[in-house]
C-alpha positions as CSV (number, residue, x, y, z in Angstrom):
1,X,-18.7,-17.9,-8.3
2,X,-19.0,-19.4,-4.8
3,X,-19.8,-17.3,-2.0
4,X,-17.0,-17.8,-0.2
5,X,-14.7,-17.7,-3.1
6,X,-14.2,-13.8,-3.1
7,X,-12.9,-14.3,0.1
8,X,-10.3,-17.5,-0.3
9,X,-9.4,-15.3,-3.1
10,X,-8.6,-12.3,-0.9
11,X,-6.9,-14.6,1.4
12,X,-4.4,-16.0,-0.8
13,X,-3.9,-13.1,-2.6
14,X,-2.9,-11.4,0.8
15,X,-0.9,-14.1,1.8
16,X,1.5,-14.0,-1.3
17,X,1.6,-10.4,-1.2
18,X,2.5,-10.8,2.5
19,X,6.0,-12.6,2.1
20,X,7.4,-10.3,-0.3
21,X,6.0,-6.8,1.4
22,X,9.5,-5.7,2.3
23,X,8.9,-2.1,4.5
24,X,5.0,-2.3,4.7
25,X,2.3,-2.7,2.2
26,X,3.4,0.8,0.1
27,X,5.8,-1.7,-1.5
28,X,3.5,-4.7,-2.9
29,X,0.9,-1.1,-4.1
30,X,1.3,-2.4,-7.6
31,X,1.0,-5.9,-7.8
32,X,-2.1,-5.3,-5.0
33,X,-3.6,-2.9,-7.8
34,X,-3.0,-5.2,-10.6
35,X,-4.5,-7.9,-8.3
36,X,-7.6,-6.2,-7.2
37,X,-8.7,-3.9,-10.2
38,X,-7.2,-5.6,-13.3
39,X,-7.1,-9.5,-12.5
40,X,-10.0,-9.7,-10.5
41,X,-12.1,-6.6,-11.3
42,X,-13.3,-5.8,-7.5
43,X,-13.0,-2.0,-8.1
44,X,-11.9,0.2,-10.6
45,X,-8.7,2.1,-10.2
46,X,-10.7,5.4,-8.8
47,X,-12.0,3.2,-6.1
48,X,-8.7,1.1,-5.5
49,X,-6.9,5.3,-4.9
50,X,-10.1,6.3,-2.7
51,X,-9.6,2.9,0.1
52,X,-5.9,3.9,-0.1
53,X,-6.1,7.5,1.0
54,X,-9.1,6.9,3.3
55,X,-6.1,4.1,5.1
56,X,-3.5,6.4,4.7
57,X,-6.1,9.5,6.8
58,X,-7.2,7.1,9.3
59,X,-4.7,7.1,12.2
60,X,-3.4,3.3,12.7
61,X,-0.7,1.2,10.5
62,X,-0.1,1.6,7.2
63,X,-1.7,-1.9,5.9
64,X,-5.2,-0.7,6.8
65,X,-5.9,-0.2,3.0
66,X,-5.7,-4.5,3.1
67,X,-8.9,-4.6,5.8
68,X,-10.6,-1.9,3.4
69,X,-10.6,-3.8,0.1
70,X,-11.1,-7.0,2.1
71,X,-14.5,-4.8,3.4
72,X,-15.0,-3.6,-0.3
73,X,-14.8,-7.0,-1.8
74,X,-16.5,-9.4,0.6
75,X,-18.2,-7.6,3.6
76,X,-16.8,-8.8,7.4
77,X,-15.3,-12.0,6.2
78,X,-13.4,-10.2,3.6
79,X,-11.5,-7.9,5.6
80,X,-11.1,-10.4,8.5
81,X,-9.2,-12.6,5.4
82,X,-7.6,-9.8,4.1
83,X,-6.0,-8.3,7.1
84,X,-5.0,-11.5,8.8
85,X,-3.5,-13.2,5.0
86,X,-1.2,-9.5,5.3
87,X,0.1,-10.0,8.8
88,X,0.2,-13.7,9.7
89,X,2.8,-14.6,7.6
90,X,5.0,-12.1,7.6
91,X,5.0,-12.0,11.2
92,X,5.6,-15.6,11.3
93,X,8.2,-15.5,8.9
94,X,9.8,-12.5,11.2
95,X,9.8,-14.6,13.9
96,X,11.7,-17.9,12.3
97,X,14.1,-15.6,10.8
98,X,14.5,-12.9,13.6
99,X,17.1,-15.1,15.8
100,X,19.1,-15.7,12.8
101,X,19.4,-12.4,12.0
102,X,20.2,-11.5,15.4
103,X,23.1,-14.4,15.7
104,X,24.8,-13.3,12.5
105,X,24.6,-9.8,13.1
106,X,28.3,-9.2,12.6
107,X,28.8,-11.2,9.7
108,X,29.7,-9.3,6.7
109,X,27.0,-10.6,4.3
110,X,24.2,-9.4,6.2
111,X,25.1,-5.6,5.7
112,X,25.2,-7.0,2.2
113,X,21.3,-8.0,2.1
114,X,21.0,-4.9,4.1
115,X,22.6,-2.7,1.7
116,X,20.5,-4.4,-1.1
117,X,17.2,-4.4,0.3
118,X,17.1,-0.5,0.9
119,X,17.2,0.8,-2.2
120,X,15.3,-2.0,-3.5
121,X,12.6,-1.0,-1.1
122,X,12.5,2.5,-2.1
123,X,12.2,1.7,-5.7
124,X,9.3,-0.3,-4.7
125,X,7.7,2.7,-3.0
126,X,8.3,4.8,-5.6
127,X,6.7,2.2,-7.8
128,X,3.4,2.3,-5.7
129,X,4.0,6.2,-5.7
130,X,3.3,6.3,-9.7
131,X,0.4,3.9,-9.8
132,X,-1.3,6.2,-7.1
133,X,-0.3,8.8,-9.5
134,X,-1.9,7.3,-12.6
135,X,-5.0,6.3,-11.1
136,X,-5.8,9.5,-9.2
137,X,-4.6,11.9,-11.9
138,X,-7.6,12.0,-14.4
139,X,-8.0,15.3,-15.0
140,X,-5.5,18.4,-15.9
141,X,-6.3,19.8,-12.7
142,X,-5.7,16.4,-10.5
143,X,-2.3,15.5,-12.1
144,X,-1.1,19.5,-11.6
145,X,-1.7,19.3,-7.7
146,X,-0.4,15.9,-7.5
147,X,2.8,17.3,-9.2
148,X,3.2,20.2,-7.1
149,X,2.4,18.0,-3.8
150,X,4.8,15.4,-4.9
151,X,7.4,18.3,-5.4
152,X,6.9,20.1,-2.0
153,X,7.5,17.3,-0.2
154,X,10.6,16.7,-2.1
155,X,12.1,20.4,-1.5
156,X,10.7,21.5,1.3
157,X,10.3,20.7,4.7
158,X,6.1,21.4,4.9
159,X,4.4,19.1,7.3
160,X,2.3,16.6,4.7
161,X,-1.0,17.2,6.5
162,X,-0.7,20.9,5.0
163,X,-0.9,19.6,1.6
164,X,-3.7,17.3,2.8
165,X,-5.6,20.7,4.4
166,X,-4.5,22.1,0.8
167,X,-6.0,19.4,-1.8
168,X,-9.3,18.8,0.6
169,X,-9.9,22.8,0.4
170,X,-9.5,22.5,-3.1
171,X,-12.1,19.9,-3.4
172,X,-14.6,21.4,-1.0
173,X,-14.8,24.1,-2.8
174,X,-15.3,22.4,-6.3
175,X,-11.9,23.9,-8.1
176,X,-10.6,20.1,-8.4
């Protein structure tokens, strides 16, 4: 394989996954997993879970995990590609369609797509919530907190970054 080609690779990959990332990169998880571990065999699913969380602790948007596996795959050039496939054309395609959307913004079909796109986006987070899952889950231990996170977040009202404080004291001290 050409030098370059990891990162035209990245870049087109990135690109595509751009245009259909409706409500942020958490919904194109899956196919970007597929993608990056099973297609092309950059990382293996443990890795792919690690550059996730390590984007999701970082402070910053959500589609840092892009620039990491861009950095993970091919050096500088790689997340440079990576990050800039993810956002320019999305935010291009924003922009042609944001004065549209504006100018029709009493018309009854676009609460329709509205209506349609939201719980179409959640399914798609949920999606990326159970490939997390899978790949991160490899031991008794390891799928038992992530159950027990998963459901405190779900019925109750504890602040996330407990649950972080939680699962890194659990692995400091070598019980996960």
């Amino acid at each position: 394989m050409a030098a370059g080609a990891p990162v035209a690779d990245l870049a087109v990959m990135f690109g595509q996954l751009s245009l259909v990332s409706i409500g942020g990169v958490h919904t194109v998880l899956p196919e970007l997993k597929r993608q990056v571990v099973e297609s092309h065999g950059w990382m293996s699913s443990a890795d792919f879970a690690a550059l996730y969380a390590l984007a999701q602790a970082a402070p910053g948007p959500n589609m840092l995990v892009s620039t990491l596996i861009g950095w993970q795959v091919a050096g500088l050039a790689g997340a440079l590609a990576a990050t800039a496939a993810l956002v320019a054309p999305c935010a291009l395609l924003t922009f042609l369609v944001a004065g549209a959307w504006h100018r029709f913004r009493d018309r009854p079909w676009r609460r329709l797509v509205q209506d349609g796109l939201m719980p179409l986006t959640a399914g798609l987070v949920v999606a990326a919530a159970i490939v997390l899952s899978e790949a991160t889950a490899v031991s008794i231990g390891h799928a038992l907190v992530t159950a027990i996170a998963a459901a405190l977040l779900v019925l109750t009202r504890l602040h996330p970054l407990w649950l972080l404080g939680a699962g890194a004291a659990l692995g400091g001290a070598g019980i996960l």
